[in-house]
N, C-alpha and C positions, 0 to 999 in steps of 0.2 A: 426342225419343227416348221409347221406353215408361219407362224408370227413371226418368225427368223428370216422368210423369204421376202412377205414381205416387207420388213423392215429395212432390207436391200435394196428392195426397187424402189422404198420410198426416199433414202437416203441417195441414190442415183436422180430422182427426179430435183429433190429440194438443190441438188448440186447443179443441174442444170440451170437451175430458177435462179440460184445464186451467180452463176455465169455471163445468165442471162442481163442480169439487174447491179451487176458491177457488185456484188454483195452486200448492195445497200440496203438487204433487208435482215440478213447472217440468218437464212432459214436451217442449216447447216448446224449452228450453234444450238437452235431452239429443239428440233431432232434431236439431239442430246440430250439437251434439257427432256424432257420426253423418257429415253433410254432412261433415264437416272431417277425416273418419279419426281420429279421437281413439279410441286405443289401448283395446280391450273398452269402447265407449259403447253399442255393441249389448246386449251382458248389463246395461249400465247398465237400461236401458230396458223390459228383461224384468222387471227384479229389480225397480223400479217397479212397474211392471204387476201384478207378484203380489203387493206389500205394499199395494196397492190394492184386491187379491179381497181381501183380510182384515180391511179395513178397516169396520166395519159401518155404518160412515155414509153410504156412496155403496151401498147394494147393489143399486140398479138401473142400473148401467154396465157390468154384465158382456158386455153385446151390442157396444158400442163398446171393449170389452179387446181382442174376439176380432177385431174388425174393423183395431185396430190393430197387433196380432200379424199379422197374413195381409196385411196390407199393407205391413207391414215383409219380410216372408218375400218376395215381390213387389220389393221395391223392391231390397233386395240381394241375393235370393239365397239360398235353401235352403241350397248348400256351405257359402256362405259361415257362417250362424250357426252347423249344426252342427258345423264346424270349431273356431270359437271355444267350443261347448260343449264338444267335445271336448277344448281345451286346460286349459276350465278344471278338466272331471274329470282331467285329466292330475296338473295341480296339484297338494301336498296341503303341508298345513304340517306337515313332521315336520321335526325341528330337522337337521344336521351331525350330532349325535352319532345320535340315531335312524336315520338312514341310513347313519352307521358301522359301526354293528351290524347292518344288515340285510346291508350288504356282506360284515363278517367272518361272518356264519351262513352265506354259500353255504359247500357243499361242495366239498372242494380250494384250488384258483386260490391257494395262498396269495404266491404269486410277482407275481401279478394283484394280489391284495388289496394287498402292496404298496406297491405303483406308484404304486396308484391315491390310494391317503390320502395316500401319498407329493406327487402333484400338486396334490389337492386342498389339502394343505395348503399349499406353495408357493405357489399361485395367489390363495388368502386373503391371506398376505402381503402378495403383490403390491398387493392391494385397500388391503387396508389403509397399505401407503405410498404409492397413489395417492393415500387420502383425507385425508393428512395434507401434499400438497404434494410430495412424493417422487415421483423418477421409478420408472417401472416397467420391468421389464423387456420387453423387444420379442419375446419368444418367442410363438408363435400355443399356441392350446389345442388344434388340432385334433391326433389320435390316429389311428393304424392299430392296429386286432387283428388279430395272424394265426396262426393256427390252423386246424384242423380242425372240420367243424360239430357243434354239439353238447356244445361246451366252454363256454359260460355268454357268448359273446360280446354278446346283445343284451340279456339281463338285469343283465350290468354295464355297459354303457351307458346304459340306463336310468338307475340309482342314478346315476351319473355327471351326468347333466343333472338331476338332482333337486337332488344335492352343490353343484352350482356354483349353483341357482337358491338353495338352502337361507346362502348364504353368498353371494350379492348379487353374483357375480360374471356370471350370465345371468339377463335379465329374467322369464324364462317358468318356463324348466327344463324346458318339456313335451317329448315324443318323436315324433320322426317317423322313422319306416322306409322305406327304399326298395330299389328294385334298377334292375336298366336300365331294364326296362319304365317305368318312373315316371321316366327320366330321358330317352329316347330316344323323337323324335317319329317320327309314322308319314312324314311329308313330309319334302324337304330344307329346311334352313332355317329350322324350324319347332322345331328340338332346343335352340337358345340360350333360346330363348322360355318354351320348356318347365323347363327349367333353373331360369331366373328365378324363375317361378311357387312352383316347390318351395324355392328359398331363402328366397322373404319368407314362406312357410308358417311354414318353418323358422329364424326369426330369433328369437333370444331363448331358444333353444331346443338340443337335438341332431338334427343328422339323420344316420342309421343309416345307411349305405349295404354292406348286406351284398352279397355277391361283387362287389365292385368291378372285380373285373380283366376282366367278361364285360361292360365298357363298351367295352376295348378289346384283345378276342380277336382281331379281325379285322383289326387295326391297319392294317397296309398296304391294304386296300380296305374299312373303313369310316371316311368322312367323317364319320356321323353320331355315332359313339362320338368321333371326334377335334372334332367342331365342342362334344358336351356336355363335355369333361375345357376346352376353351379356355373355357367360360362358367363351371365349375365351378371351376377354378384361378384363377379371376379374381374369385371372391366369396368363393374362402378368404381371400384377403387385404381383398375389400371389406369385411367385413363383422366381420372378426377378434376385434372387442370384444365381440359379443354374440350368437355363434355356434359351435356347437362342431360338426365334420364328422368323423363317426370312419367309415372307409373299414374293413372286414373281409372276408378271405378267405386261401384256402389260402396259406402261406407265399412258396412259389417261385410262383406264380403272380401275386402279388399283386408280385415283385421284377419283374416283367414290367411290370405295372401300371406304377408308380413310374418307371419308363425311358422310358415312352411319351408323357409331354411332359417336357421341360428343368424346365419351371418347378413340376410340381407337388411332388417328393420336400422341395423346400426349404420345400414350406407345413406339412409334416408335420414337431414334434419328437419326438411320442411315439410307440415302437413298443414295443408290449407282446405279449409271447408269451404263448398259451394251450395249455394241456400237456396231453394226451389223459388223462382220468380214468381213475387206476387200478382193479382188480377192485374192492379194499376200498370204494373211494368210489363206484363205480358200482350197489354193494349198498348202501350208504348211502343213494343218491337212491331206488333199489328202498321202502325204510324209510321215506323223508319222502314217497313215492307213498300209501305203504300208510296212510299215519299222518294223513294230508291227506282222503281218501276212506277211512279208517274200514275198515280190513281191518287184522286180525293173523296175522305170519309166525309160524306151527307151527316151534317146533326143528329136527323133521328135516325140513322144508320150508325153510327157513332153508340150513341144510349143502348141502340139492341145488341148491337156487338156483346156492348161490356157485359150486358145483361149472360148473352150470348154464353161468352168465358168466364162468368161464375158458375153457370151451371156446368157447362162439359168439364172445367176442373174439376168437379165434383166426382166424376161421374170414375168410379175404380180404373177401367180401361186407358181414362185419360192420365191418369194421377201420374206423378215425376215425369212426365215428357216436355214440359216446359216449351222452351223457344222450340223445338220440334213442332210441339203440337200447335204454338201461334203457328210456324210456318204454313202444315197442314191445314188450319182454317184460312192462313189466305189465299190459298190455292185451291180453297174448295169455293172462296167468296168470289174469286173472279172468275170461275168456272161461270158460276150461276150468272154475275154479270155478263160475261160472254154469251151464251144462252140468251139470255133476254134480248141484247143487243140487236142477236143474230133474227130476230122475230120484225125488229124497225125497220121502215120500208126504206128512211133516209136517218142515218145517226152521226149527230157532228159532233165535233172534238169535244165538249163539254160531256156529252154523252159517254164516249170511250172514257175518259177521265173519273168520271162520277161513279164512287159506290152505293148504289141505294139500301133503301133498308128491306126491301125485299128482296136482295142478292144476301139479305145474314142468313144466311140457312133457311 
């Protein structure tokens, strides 16, 4: 096989490098590590590599770095590393309490907020009289959100696999997102497999599966949506200790969902409701827009706003789009400031900064 070749010439090159460096770095060892699937030995072996650019005693090996980088890339796979890069920027070391508080700073959700410290903290427990010889309890961690879009549902799941990684309860913590598309193959037969793929992505980890219930719309004549919920319902429970599956979407559709195999409703114990942001708090996230990208709301720009998003909440088209649709108005309000701007012969900083109340719509 090609990954077999080369896996030779990279195993010849790391042996030179090792020769080279008195085997002060055992690239050799890590190469195995590798072979054997040992959990991030890829990043092992980068991270090497670049405490080796910096080392100023070998500085003519940087031709044989670049050849063992790209033979590695080769031998496993582009996805493959920067997936693993990607988990480890996922990563970050902020303690339980520092993600407490990023939790309670969202806007609203305090029904959400919670739940959520609510679980976390239970589930710590649990750890902690697993690691003392105490049984645990047999509840799964996996979670449904349901709500309306727009309501902070993948921003707290996020925190959520950060909490449980921050507190030793998932190995990773990292996030993975999904929908059908990324669950549902183009072939028959081909959807379990797919399935798979995206679980061992997602081990150690969260995986997001926002509108869930458009896996199994069609219910009665799609097999391929009923062949991913039998692969998927089978690795909530494979996999239970070190995986978390938070399923989100519209309420009553999502009760559809849940009916549409026997065995999935029982992998699920947490169901947490997401409340449509009121006017006040929808003018709030308006404020952490403005305050984020450096724009100040004028008073009577301020008053029309509010005015503003009472009415377009109103308005059927607008209705459950929540923090979406602040987004959408303030990108439709700095347009118009932009525009205006663009008309001044001479505009100083206070200018760019400023939203007037003839930039509300």
């Amino acid at each position: 096989m090609i990954s077999e070749t080369y896996l030779k010439l990279l195993k010849s090159e790391v042996k030179k490098l090792d020769e080279l460096t008195n085997n002060s770095y055992e690239f050799e060892t890590v190469i195995q590590e590798i072979v054997d699937n040992k959990k991030h030995s890829e990043l092992e072996l980068i991270k090497r590599l670049g405490n080796l650019s910096n080392n100023d005693k070998f500085p003519k090996i940087k031709e044989r770095q670049s050849t063992v980088l790209e033979l590695l890339y080769k031998y496993l796979g582009s996805r493959l590393i920067d997936s693993e890069y990607a988990i480890l920027k996922e990563i970050n070391a902020k303690s339980f309490e520092e993600l407490s508080d990023e939790l309670n700073s969202l806007i609203g959700l305090e029904i959400v907020k919670k739940e959520i410290e609510d679980l976390a903290i239970f589930n710590k427990v649990q750890k902690n009289r697993e690691k003392i010889g105490l049984n645990k309890t047999n509840r799964t961690m996996h979670m449904a959100f349901l709500g309306n879009p727009g309501t902070g549902k993948t921003t707290v799941a996020r925190i959520v696999g950060n909490m449980y990684r921050s507190l030793g309860i998932l190995s990773k913590g990292h996030f993975i997102e999904a929908t059908r598309t990324d669950l549902i193959a183009e072939y028959q037969g081909q959807t379990a497999l797919k399935v798979k793929r995206l679980i061992q992505k997602a081990k150690g980890g969260v995986l997001f599966i926002d509108e869930a219930y458009s896996i199994t719309e069609n219910e009665k004549s799609d097999s391929y949506g009923r062949e991913c919920l039998t692969e998927l319902t089978k690795a909530l429970e494979d996999y239970r200790d070190d995986l978390v599956v938070i399923v989100a979407g519209y309420d009553d559709l999502m009760k559809k969902f849940f009916n549409s195999n026997p065995g999935l409703i029982s992998r699920f114990n947490y169901f947490i409701e997401f409340e449509d942001y009121t006017v006040d708090q929808m003018f709030e996230i308006f404020l952490s827009y403005c305050k984020k990208e450096d724009y100040i709301l004028e008073e009577s720009a301020a008053d029309k706003l509010k005015t503003c998003l009472e009415k377009q909440s109103d308005i059927s088209e607008n209705k459950n789009t929540n923090g979406r649709f602040v987004r959408n108005v303030f990108d439709k309000i700095i347009m118009n400031q932009a525009k205006r701007l663009s008309k001044l012969s001479l505009a100083t900083k206070e200018n760019y900064l400023t939203i007037l109340e003839e930039d509300i719509f």
